[in-house]
C-alpha positions as CSV (number, residue, x, y, z in Angstrom):
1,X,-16.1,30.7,-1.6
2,X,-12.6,30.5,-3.2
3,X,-11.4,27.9,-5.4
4,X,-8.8,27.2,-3.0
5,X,-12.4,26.5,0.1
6,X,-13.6,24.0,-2.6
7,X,-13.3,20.2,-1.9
8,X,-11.1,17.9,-3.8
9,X,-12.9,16.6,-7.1
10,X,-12.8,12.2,-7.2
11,X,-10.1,11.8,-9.5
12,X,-7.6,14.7,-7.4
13,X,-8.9,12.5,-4.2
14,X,-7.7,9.2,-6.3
15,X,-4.2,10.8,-6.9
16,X,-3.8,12.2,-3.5
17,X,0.2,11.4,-2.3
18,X,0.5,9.2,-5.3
19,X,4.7,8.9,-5.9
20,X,4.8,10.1,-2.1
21,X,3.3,8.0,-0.1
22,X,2.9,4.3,1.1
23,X,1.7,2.5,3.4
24,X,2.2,-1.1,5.3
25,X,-0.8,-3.5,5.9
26,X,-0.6,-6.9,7.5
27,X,-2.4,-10.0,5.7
28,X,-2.2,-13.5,6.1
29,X,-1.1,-15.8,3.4
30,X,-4.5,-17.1,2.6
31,X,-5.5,-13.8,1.5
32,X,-2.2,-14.0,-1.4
33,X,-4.7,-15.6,-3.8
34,X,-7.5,-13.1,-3.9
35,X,-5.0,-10.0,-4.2
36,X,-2.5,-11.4,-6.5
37,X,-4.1,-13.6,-8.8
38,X,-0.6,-14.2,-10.5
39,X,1.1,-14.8,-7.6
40,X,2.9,-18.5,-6.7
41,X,1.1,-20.9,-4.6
42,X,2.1,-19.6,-0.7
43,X,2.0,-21.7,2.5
44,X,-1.7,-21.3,4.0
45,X,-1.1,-19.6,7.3
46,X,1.7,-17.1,7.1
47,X,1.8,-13.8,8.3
48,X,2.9,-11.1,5.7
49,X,3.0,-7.0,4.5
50,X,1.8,-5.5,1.8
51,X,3.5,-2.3,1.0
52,X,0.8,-0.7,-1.0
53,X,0.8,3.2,-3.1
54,X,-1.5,6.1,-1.5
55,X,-4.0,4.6,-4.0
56,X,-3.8,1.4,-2.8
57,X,-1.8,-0.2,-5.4
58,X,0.3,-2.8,-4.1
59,X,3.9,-2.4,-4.6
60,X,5.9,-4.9,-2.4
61,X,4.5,-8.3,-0.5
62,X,6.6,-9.5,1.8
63,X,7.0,-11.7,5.3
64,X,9.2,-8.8,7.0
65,X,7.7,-5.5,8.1
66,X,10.9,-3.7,8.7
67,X,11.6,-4.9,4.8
68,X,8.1,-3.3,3.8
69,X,9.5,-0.3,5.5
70,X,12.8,-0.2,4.3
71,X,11.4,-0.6,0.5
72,X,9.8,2.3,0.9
73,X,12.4,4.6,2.5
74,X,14.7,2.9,-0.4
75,X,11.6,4.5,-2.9
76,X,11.3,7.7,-1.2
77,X,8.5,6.9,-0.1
78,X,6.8,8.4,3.3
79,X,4.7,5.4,4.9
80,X,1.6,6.4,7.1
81,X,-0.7,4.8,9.4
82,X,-4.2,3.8,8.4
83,X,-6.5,2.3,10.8
């Protein structure tokens, strides 16, 4: 087996796409609290995106899906589908 056959360790898995990739997920407002601790009081009920880093770090939240996408073609960034 070559080094190139062996699987990626944790931590290459963790950084896989990082600065490359994004990707949108819908949430409703009432979730706001539990993500973003910090975060203002939102209206209870709302539908919103999270644009969030390959490694799930969230970067943008936002009521507009075309604006998640367009912050992240603004960033370079690829966005992906994850089901």
């Amino acid at each position: 087996m070559s080094e190139s056959d062996l699987p990626l360790s944790t931590d290459e898995f963790a950084h896989l796409g990082q600065g490359d990739i994004a990707y949108v997920k819908a949430i409703r407002s009432d979730e706001v609290p539990a993500l973003f601790p910090q975060a203002p009081s939102i209206q209870p009920g709302l539908d919103l995106y999270m644009l969030l880093g390959a490694d799930g770090v969230p970067i943008l939240l936002t009521d507009s899906r075309e604006t998640a996408l367009a912050n992240a073609s603004e960033n370079q960034l690829e966005t992906v589908s994850v089901h």
